[in-house]
N, C-alpha and C positions, 0 to 999 in steps of 0.2 A: 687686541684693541679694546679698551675701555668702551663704555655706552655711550659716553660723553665725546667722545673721539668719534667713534661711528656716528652719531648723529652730525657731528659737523661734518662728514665727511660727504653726506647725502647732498647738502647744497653745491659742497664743490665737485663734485660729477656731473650735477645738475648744469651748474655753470659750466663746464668744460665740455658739455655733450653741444649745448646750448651754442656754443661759441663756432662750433663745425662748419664750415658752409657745405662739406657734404649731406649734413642729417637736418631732414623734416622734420617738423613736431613728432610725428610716429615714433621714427627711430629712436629721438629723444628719452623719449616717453617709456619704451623697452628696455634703452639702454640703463636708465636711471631704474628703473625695475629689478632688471638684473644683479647692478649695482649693488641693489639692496637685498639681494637672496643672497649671493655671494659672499664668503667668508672674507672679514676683514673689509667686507663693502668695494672690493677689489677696484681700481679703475681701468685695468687692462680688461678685465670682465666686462664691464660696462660698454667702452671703446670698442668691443670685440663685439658683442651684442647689438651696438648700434648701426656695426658696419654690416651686420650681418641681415637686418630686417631691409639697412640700405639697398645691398645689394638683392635681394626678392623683390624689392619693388623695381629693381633694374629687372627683371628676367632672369636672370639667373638664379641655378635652384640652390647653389653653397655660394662663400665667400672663399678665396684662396688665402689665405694670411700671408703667403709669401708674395702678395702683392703689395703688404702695406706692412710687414714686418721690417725694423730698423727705420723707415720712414717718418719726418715728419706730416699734419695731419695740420690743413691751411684753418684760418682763423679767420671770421668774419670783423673786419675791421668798424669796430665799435666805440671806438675810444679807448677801450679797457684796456688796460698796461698786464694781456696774459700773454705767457709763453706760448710755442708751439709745442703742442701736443707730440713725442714721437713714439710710435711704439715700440716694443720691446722687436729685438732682434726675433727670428721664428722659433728658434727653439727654444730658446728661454721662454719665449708667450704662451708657446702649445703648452713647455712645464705649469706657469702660471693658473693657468687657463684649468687643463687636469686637476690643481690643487684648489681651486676656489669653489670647487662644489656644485656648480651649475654647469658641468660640461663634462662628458665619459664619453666613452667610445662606443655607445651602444647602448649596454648593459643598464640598469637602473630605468629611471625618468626623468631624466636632467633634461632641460629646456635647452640646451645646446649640445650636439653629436660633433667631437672630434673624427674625422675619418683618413686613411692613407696618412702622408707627412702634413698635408698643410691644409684639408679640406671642414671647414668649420660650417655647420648645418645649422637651421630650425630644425626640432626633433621630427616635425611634421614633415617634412621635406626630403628628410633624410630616411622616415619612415618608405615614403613612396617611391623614392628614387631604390630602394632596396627590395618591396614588391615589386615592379619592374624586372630587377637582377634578378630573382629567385624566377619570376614566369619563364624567360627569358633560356635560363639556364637548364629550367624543369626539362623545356621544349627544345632543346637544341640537339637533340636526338635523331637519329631515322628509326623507322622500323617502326611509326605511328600504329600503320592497319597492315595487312596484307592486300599488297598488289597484284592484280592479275596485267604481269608486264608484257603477256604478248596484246591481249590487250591495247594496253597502254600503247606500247610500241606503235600500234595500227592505228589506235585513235590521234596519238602525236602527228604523225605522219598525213591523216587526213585533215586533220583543223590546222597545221601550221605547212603550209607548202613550202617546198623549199624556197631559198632567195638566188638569185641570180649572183656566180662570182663564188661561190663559197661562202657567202659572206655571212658572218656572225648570225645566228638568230636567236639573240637575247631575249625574245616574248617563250620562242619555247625553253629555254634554260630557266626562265623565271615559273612556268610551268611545271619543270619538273623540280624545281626546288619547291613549292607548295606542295606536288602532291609527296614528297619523299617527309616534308618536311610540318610537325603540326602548329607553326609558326613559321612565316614567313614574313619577308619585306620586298615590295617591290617598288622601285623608285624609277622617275622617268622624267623629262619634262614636257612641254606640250606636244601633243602628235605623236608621242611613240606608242600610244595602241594600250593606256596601261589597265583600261577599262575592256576594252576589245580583249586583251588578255585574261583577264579574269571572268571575263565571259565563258572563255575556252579553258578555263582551269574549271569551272564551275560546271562545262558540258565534259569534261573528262572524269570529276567526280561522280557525277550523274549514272555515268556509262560504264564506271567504275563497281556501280551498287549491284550487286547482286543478288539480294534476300527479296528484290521486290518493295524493300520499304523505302515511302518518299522522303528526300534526306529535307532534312531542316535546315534553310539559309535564312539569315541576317545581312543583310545591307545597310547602312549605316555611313553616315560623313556627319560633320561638326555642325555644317548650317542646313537652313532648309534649299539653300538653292545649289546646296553642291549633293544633294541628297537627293533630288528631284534628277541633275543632271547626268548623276549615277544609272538611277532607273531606266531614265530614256536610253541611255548610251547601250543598258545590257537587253532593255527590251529590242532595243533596233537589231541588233546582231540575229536575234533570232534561235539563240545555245542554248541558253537557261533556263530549261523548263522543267521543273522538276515534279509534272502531273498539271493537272485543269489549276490549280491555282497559279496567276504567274507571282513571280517574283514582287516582293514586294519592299521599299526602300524606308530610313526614317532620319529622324536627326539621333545623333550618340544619346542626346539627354532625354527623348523619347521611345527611345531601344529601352535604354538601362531603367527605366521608368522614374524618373524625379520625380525627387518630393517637392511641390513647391513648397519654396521659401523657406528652403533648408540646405544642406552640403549632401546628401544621403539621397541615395539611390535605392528602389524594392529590390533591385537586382546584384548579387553581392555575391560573396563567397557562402555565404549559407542559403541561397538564393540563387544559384546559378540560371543565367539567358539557359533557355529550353533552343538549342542549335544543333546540330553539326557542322557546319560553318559560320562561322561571323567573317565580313568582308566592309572592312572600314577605308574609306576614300579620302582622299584629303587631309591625310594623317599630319601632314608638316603644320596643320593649325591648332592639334589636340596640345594641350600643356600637361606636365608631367601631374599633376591629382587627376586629372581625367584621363590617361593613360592609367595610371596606374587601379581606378575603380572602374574601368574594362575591364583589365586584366584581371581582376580579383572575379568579375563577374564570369568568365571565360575557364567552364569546367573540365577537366583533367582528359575530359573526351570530348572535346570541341579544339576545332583548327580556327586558330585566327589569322590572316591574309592584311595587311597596312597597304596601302597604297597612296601615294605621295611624290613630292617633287622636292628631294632635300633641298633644295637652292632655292625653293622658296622662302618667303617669312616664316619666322617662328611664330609658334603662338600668340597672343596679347599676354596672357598669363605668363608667369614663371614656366620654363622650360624649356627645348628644345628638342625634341625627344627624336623625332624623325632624323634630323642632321647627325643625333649623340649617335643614332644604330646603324646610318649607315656613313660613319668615317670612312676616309681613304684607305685604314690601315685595315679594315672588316673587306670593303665591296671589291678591292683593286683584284681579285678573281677566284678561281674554285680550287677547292681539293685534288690529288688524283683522282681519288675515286669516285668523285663527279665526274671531274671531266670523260673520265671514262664509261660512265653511267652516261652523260650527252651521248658519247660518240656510238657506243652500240645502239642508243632506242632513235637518235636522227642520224647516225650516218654521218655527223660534222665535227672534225675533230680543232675547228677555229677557233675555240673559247681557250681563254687566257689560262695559266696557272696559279700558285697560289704568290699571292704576294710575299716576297721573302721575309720582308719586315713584320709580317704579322705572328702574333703571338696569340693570338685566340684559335679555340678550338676550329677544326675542319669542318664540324657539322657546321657548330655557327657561321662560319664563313660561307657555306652552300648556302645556308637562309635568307640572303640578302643579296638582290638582283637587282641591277638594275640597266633600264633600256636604255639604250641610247640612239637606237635610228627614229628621226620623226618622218613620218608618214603623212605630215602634212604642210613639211617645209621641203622643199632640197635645200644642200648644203650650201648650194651658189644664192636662194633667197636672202632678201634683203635683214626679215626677220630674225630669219636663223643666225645670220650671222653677228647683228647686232645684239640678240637675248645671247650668242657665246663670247662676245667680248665684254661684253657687261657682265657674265658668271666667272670669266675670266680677271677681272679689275681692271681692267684694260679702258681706262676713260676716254685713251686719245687715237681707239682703234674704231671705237663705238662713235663717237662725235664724226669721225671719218666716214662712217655708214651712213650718220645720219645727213648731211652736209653733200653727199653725192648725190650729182644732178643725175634726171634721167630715171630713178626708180620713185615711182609713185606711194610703193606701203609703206615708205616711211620718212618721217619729217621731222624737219627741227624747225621753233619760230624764236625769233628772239624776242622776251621781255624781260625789259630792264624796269619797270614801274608799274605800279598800280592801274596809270593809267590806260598804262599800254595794253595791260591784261584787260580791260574793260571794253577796249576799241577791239582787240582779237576775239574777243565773246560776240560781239556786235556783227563783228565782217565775215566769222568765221560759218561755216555751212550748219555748223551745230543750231545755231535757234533756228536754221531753216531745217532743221531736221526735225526739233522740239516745237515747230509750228504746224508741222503737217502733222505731230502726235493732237496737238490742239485741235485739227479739224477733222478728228476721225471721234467715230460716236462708235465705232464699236469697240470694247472693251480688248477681246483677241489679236484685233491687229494693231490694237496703244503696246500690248504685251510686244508683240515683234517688232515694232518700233524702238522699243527699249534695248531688245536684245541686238540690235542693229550695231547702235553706238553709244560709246557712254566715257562721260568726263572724270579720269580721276585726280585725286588730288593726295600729293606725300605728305602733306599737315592736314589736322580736321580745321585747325586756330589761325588767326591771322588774317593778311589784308587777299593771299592765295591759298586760305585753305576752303575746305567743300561748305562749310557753314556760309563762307564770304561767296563762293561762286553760288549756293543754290541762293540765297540773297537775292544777285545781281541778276540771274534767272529768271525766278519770281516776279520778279518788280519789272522786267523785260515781257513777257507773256499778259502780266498783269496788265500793263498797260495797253495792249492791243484789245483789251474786253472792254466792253461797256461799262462794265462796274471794275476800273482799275484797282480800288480800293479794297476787292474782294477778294484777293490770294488765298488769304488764309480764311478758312470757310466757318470757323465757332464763331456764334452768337449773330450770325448776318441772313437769319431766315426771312429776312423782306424781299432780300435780295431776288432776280431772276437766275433760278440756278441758271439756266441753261448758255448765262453769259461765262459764267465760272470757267476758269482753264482748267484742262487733264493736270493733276497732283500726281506724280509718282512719289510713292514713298518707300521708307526703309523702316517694319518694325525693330524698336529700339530694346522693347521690354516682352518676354516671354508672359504668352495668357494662354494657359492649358485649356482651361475652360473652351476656347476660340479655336485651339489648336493654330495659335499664331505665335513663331518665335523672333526670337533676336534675328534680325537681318534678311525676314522674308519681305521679297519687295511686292506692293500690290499699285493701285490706281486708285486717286477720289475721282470719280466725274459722275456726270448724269448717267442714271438709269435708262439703256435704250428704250426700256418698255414703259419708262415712267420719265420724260425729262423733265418734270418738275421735280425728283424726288436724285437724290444723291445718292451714290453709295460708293463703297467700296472693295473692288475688285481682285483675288487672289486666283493666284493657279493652285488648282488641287488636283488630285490624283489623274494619271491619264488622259492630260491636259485640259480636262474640265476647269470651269470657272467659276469661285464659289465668289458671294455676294455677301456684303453686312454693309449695316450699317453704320456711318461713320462716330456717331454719338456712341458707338461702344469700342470702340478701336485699342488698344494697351497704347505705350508709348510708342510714337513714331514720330519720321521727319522726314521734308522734303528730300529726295533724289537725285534731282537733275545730275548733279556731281555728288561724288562717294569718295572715303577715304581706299586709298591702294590696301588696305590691310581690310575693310568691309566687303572689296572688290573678289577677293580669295572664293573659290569655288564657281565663278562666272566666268565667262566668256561672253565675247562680244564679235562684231566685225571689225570695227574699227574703235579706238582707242584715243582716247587725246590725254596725255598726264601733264598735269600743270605744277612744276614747283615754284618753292619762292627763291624770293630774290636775295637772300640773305642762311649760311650754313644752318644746320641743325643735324643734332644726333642722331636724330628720327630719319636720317636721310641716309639710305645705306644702299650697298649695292643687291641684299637681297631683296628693297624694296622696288629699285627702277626695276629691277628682273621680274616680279610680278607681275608686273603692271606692264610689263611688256609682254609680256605670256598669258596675259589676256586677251591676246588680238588674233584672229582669224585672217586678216587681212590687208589692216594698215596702222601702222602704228607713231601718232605725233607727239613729240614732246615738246610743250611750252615753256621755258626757263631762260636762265644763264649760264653760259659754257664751263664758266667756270666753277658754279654751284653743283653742274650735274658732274664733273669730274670728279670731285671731290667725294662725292656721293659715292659712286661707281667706286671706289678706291676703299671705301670704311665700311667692311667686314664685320656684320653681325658676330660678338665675340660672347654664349654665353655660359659661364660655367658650371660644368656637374662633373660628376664621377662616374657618368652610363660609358664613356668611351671608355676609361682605363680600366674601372671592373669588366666590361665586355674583351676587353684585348686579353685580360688574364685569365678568362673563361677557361678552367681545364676540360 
């Protein structure tokens, strides 16, 4: 192609990127980029490029070409007199695509990675999803340390009692695949013990040492309040002592030491975490670049331990990484030589065998455990049964659950309007619950008030998302004070603090300096020792209460109600989730199942029958190549 040629060519990719109703300005922007590296200014290149920035911004870590290969490619209707865009058949495109320059299978530094038959990457993306593979594959070995298995046998046998029945004991099977194993997975949903479990993985490695040296443990989860919940859970058990220091927990991005206001962590492959164990919690929220600059951090002699609820949400970021490792075709059961390794060290020969269909290695397949008895539902609870017809898709089993007179933990209310959501905020026990937090002056028990009950919400946006209910909140509390008008507490120092309502909030923005992250929740109210003076109140270590002042705070926001995606690493007693009244993407079944597995107790949801079926039925779908390179694992 002439100069003269390719320079026209730029506008009209420009225009035909433009014209997409799937691409945002971004994609745009990338695509017409590419466009221009590319030999011949290619428009399949471009097309390919745009769908691929598209889909990152969906969560997913690649783009499938055989999703949109041979397909036309919709047109925002503008007036323009253009065609629809279709793309090239798959294999003609993947040819295309190899010849244009900006796309190899690897090799080079071409800004797009080919991979398998149809898998089209950012180089960045496909970088980490391949550090992942290689940790992954390093560790899918036995024969880490030497065991001293009578030992073990004896220590198994004393922390895991038998069960009544025969029946399955998936916590200690999940125990012996960590200690056989220097990477493990252990998956669970609420109540099956997955904390209590690695409690007793972490007293059998303990009991395991025999040089006399104290082993090094890391604890670690994604926020600070499932980091915190970790701690409590292992310090309660009473196992984990590994010497006069106890155990000590952090957030991932305070482990790995962040730089602020950079991507890079001090902690790395030339910097390995100083451990013998790392033990990360709440793995289903980690996204695949923070999985995968763990893993680089996590040295050739350190065991890493995930612990997770696949059926939860995936990350906010691109990924999925928890759900990617433990598919059905990896978890569905053991090796011989497990199973047999179970039955001599417990005596139980219950545990499943290997799934026929799987094609991944046997070790791999021991690595990944997961529990399934909860210990804090029976199966006949209302709970349990509604969080498995909800993981089920099952809309019109779960509506059944909740619609049954007679059990109290769980509810349905119907709103069909805004208004109606405004009168069920009004009637409902919640502001008398948020009212006795208003009449309590000490800081400790606003804390357990919180953790009592808590509203959430499946949109942040809207006439029912969390920004609109803490609103209607605010301006409800607000009004019972003498200074209605003081909610929000900048620039009103005339004000009588001590009319001011209790602020719960949600930091928004990470201040190292403060040691305050993303989504630690604390209190604005009066100072007990000073009610003229304000502050702000956090849980810190050992349930101590640390104190600042509000004029220094990083970004935050009222609380009252939280997004179901914010809510991830909490629990509560009781649970109210409010959707709207009208579809959205965002509304999936592993979102209602969160937010249902956040309840100890009782569980209500506010909607439309026919919004939350719909919901329950659209399956989080998102794509990488952790499943298929893991099933070919030799």
């Amino acid at each position: 192609m002439s100069s003269t040629n390719k320079a026209n060519a730029l506008p009209e990719i420009q225009d035909l990127l433009s014209e997409q109703e799937l691409f945002s300005s971004l994609d745009t922007h990338f695509g017409v980029f590419i466009g221009r590296l590319a030999r011949n200014h290619s428009r399949t290149a471009a097309i390919a490029a745009a769908l691929v920035s598209h889909s990152t911004a969906e969560g997913n870590i690649c783009l499938d070409l055989a999703e949109y290969g041979g397909k036309p490619l919709k047109v925002n209707s503008r007036g323009k007199d253009l065609p629809f865009f279709t793309c090239p058949v798959l294999s003609d495109w993947a040819e295309q695509l190899m010849e244009s320059g900006i796309v190899s299978q690897g090799a080079g530094n071409t800004p797009l990675v080919l991979a398998g038959e149809s898998r089209l990457y950012l180089r960045r993306y496909w970088e980490y999803e391949n550090s992942v593979i290689r940790f992954i594959r390093q560790r899918a070995d036995t024969g880490f340390q030497k065991l001293d298995y009578a030992r073990l046998n004896k220590d198994l046998n004393e922390l895991f009692k038998p069960l009544p029945g025969n029946k399955t004991d998936w916590q200690q099977a999940a125990a012996l695949a960590a200690i056989r194993h220097p990477f493990s997975v252990i998956s669970g949903g609420p109540g099956t013990g997955k904390t209590s479990t690695v409690a007793k993985i972490l007293a059998l490695f303990i009991r395991q040492q025999g040089d006399g040296r104290q082993l090094r443990i890391l604890l670690a989860a994604p926020t600070g309040k499932a980091a915190a919940r970790l701690q409590q859970a292992i310090v309660e058990t009473g196992l984990a002592q590994t010497g006069t220091e106890p155990l000590q927990t952090a957030t991932l991005h305070r482990m790995l030491g962040h730089v602020p206001h950079s991507p890079y962590f001090r902690h790395n492959a030339d910097n390995p975490l100083e451990a013998d164990i790392v033990v990360v919690d709440e793995a289903s929220m980690v996204d695949l670049p923070l999985m995968a600059k763990l893993m680089q951090a996590v040295s050739a002699s350190t065991r890493l331990i995930l612990l997770g609820d696949r059926h939860q949400l995936a990350s906010v970021q691109p990924g999925s990484v928890l759900g990617d490792l433990c598919s059905p075709e990896i978890i569905a059961g053991f090796s011989a030589g497990f199973k047999s390794h179970l039955a001599e060290l417990t005596g139980s020969s219950a545990f499943p065998g290997s799934n026929p269909d799987s094609t991944g290695s046997s070790s791999l397949q021991d690595s990944f455990v997961e529990l399934v008895h909860s210990y804090r539902f029976s199966p006949e609870s209302s709970i349990a049964g509604l969080s498995k017809a909800v993981k089920d898709g099952d809309g019109d089993r779960a509506l059944a659950i909740l619609l049954a007179p007679g059990d109290e933990s769980v509810a349905w209310t119907n709103i069909s309007g805004p208004a109606d959501l405004e009168k069920a905020l009004r009637d409902s026990p919640l502001p008398g619950h948020f009212r006795a937090l208003q009449q309590t002056s000490d800081p400790g028990a606003c804390f357990a008030f919180l953790n009592n009950s808590q509203i959430l919400c499946g949109l942040r946006k809207g006439p029912y998302g969390a920004d609109r209910i803490n609103h209607l909140l605010g301006q409800l509390f607000a009004r019972q004070t003498q200074n209605g008008s003081a909610y929000h507490y900048a620039g009103l120092p005339e004000l009588e603090k001590t009319s001011l309502p209790v602020r719960p909030i949600m930091v928004t923005r990470n201040d190292y300096s403060l040691q305050l992250f993303n989504g630690d929740v604390g209190l604005i109210m009066a100072d007990p020792e000073d009610r003229q003076t304000l502050r702000a109140f956090f849980k810190a270590e050992h349930g101590m209460l640390r104190n600042i002042r509000p004029s220094l705070l990083p970004g935050h926001e009222s609380v009252f109600a939280m997004t179901v995606h914010k809510s991830q690493g909490s629990e509560f007693n009781r649970v109210v989730l409010i959707l709207p009244d009208q579809d959205s993407p965002l509304l999936t079944r592993e979102l209602i199942y969160t937010a249902i597995t956040r309840a100890r107790e009782k569980v209500e949801i506010w909607g439309r029958k026919e919004i939350f079926g719909v919901a329950v039925k659209r399956k989080i779908k998102r794509t990488s190549g952790l499943p298929e390179e893991l099933r070919s694992t030799a």
